[in-house]
SELO-79622 format. One record per residue (C-alpha): residue in one letter; residue number from 1; x, y, z. Coordinates in Angstrom, 1 decimal, padded with zeros to 4 digits. Layout:
<rs>
   code   pos       xx       yy       zz
      A   NUM        X        Y        Z
...
</rs>
This chain:
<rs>
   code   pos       xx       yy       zz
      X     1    113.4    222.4   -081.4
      X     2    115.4    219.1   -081.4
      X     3    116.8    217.6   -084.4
      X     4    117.7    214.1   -084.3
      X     5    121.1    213.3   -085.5
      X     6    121.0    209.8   -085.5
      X     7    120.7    206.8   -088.1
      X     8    120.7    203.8   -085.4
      X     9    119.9    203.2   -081.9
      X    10    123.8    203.3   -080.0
      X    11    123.6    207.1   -079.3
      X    12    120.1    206.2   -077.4
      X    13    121.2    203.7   -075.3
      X    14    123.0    203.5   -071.9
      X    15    126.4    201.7   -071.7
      X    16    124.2    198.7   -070.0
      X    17    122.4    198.4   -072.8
      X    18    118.7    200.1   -071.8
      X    19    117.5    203.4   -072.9
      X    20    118.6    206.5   -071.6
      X    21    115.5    207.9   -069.8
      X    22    113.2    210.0   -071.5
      X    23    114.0    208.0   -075.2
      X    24    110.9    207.4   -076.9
      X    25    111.1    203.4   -076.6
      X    26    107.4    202.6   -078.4
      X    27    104.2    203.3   -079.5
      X    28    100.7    202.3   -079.4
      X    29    097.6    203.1   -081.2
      X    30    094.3    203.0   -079.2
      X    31    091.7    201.6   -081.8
      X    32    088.1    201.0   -081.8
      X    33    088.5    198.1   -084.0
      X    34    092.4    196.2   -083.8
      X    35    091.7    193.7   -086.8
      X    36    090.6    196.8   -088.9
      X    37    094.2    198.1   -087.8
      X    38    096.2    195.3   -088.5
      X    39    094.9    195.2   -092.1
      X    40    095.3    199.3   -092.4
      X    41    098.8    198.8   -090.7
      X    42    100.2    195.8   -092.0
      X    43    099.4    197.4   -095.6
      X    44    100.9    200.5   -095.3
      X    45    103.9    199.4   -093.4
      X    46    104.4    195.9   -094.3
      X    47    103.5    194.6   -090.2
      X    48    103.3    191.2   -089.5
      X    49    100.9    191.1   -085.8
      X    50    101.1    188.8   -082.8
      X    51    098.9    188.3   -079.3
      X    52    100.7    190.6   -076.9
      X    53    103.0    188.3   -074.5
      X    54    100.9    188.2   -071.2
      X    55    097.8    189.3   -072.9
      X    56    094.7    187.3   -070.8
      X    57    093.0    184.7   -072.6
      X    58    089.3    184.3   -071.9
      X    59    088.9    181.6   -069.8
      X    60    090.3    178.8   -071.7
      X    61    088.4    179.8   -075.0
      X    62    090.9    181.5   -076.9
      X    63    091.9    185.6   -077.5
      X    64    089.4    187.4   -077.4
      X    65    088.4    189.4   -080.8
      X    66    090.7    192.9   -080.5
      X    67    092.8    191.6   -078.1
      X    68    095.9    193.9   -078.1
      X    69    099.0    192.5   -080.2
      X    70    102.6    193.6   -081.4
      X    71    103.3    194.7   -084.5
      X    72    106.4    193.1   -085.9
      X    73    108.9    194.5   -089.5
      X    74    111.7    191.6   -089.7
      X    75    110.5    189.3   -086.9
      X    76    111.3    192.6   -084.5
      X    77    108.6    194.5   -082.4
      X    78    107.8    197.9   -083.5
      X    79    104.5    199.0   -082.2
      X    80    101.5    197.7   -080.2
      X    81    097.4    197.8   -081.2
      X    82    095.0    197.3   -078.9
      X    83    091.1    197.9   -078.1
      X    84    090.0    201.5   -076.8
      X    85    088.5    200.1   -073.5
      X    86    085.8    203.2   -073.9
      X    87    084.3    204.2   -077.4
      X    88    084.3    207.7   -075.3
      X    89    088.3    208.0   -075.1
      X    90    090.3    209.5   -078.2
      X    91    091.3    207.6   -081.3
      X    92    095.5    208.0   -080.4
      X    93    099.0    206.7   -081.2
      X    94    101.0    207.2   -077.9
      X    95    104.5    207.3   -077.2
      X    96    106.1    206.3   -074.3
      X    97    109.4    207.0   -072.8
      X    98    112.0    205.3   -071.1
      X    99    112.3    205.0   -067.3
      X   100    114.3    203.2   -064.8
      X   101    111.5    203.9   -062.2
      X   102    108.2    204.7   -063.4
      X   103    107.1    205.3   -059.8
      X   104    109.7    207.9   -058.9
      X   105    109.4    209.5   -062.9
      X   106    105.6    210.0   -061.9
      X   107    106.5    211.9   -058.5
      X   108    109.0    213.9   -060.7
      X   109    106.1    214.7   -063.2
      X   110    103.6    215.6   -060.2
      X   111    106.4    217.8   -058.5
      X   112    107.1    219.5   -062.4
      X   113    103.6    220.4   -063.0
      X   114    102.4    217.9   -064.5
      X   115    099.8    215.2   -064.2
      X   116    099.4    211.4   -064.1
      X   117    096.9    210.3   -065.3
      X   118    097.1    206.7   -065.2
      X   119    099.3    205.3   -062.0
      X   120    102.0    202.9   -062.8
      X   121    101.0    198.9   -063.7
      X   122    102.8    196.2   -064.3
      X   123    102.4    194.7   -067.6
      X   124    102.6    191.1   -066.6
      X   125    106.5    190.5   -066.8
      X   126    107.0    192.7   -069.4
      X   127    107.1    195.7   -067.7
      X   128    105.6    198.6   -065.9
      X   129    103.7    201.4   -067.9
      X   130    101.8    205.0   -066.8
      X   131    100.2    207.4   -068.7
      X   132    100.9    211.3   -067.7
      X   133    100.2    214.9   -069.2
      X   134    102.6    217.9   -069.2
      X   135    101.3    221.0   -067.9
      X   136    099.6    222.0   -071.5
      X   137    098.1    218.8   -071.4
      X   138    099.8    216.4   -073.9
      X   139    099.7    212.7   -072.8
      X   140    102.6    210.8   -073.1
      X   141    103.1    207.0   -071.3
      X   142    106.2    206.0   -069.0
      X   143    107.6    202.3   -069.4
      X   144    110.0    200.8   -067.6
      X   145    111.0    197.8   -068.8
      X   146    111.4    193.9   -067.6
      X   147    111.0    191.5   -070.1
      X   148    110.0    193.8   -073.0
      X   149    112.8    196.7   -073.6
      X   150    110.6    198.5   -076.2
      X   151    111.5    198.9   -080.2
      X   152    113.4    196.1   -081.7
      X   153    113.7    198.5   -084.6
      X   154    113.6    202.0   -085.3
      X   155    114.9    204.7   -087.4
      X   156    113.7    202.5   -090.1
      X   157    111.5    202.5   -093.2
      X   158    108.2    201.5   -091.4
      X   159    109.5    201.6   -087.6
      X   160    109.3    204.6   -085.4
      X   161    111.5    207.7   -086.0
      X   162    110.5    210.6   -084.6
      X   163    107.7    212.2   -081.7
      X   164    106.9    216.1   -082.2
      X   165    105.5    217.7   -079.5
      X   166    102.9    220.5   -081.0
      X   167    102.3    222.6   -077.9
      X   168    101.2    226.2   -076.7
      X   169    104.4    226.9   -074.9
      X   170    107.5    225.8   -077.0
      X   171    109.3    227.4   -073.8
      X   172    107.2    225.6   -070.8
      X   173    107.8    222.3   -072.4
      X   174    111.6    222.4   -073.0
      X   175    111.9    223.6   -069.5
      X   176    109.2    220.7   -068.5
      X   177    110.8    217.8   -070.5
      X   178    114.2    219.2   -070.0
      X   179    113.8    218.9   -066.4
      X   180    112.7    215.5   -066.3
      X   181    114.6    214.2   -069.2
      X   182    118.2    216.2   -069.3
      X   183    120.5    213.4   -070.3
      X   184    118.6    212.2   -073.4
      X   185    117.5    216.1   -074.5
      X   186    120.4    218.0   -073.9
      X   187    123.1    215.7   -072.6
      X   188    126.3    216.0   -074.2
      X   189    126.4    212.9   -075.9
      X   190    121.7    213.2   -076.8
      X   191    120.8    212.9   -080.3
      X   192    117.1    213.0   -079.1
      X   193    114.5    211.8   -081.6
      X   194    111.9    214.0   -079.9
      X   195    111.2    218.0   -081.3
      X   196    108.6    220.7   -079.7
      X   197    106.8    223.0   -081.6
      X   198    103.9    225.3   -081.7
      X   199    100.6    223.6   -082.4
      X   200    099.8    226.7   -084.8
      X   201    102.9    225.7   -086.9
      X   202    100.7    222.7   -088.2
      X   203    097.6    222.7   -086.7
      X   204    094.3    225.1   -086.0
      X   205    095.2    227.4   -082.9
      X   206    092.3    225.6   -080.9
      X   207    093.7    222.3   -081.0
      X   208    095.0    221.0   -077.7
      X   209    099.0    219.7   -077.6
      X   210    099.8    216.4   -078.5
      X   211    102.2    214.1   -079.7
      X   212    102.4    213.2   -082.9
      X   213    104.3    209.7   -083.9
      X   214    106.3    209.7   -087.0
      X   215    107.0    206.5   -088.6
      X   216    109.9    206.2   -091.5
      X   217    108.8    205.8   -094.9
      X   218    111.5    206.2   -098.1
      X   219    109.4    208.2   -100.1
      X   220    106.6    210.4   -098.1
      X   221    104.3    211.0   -101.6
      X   222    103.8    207.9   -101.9
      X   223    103.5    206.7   -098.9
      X   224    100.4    209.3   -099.0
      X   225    098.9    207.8   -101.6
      X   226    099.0    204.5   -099.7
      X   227    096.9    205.6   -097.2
      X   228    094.2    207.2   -099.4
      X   229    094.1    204.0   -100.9
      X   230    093.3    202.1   -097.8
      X   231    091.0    204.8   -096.6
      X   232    093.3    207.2   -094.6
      X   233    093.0    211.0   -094.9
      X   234    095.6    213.4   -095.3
      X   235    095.9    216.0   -092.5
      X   236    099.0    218.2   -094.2
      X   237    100.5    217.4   -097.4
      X   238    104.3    216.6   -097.6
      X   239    106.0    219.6   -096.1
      X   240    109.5    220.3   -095.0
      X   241    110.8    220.6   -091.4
      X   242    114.5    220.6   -089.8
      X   243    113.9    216.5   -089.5
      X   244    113.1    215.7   -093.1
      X   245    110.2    215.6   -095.2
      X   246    106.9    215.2   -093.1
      X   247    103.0    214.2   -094.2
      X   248    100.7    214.3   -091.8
      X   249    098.1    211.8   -092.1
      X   250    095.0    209.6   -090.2
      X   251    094.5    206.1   -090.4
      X   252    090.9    204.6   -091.3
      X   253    089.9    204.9   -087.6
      X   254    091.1    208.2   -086.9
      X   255    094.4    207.9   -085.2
      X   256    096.6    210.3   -086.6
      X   257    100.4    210.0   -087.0
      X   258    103.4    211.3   -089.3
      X   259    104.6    210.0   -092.1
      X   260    108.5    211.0   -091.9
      X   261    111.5    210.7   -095.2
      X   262    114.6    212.0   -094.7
</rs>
């Protein structure tokens, strides 16, 4: 398993400025219901929300309700929400890595075993984005970014922090994701803020691999209690790991994510 070493962003970042590749550079929840988020959200973590940059307007009448918008701690973006396009797909945070080339990561993935399973699209001018599963099947997006470079924040009570892989091959996907992201795993200078483990360590054997988002939090008890309160459920109590002190939890809608102090 990884352990993240790091307090701040430099170790993550290129000399240019950009993100290594394969740094987790954001998240997004896929919601039935994005005003229901913001409330769940901006309670819990103390969001502020703006229309996504780019975002189509509908036809000169305004945003349309659930239109998808950033979530912002200190006037910095931190996370996206926006509307499940079908009440069939899963209620998910996703986290997306870093990429120079989304085009040429997705052959990479193809050629590795893996699969895409939503081709690369521009984002307006804020960049390009896919959507791929590793060979057990966990999805994980691809950005590569223009105007938007991803997290403003992170590593930071109520920002992004940490993405563990719960798979049925701890061995497949260091050899998967190590292949395709080297530099920001196992580089010499990595302090990767991304772990794999077993999806029986946590979860019920049947349940398929996944990422699982951890967002920062300075105490993780009560931070549990916080979601109760606004109508969360708690998945696994406060346990400890390598990382820190880790709660898994759901939001009101289902989406579940980690609640992370260290």
């Amino acid at each position: 398993m990884a352990e993240n070493r790091a307090s701040g962003d430099s170790a993550s970042r290129t000399p240019g400025g950009g993100d290594t590749e394969g740094v987790p550079c954001w998240v997004d929840a896929q919601l039935p219901d994005v005003e229901a988020g913001k409330r769940f959200y901006g309670e819990l973590f103390g969001w502020t929300f703006e229309d996504l940059p780019d975002a189509p307007d509908t036809g000169g009448r305004g945003r349309a309700p659930g239109s998808p918008v950033w979530a912002r701690l200190g006037g910095a973006p931190v996370a996206g929400l926006a509307q499940k396009p079908d009440g069939r797909l899963p209620t998910v945070w996703t986290v997306y890595f870093a990429t120079p080339d989304a085009r040429a990561l997705a052959g990479r993935i193809e050629r590795a075993g893996g699969q895409v399973v939503g081709s690369p699209l521009p984002v307006g001018t804020l960049g390009t984005t896919a959507l791929a599963a590793d060979p057990q099947g966990a999805v994980f997006g691809l950005w590569q970014p223009a105007a938007h470079p991803g997290f403003g924040r992170r590593h930071e009570p109520g920002t992004f922090t940490w993405a563990e892989l719960y798979t049925t091959d701890t061995e497949a996907a260091n050899a998967f994701y190590g292949g395709l992201f080297h530099d920001a795993l196992f580089g010499p200078d990595a302090e990767p803020d991304f772990g794999r483990a077993p999806v029986s360590a946590i979860f019920p054997a049947e349940m398929p691999p996944h990422f699982l988002v951890h967002f920062r939090v300075t105490d993780c008890a009560a931070a549990v209690g916080a979601v109760t309160r606004l109508g969360g459920r708690v998945q696994a109590p406060p346990f400890t790991t390598s990382y820190g002190r880790v709660a898994v939890v759901g939001d009101d809608q289902g989406a579940s994510f980690a609640l992370l102090e260290r």
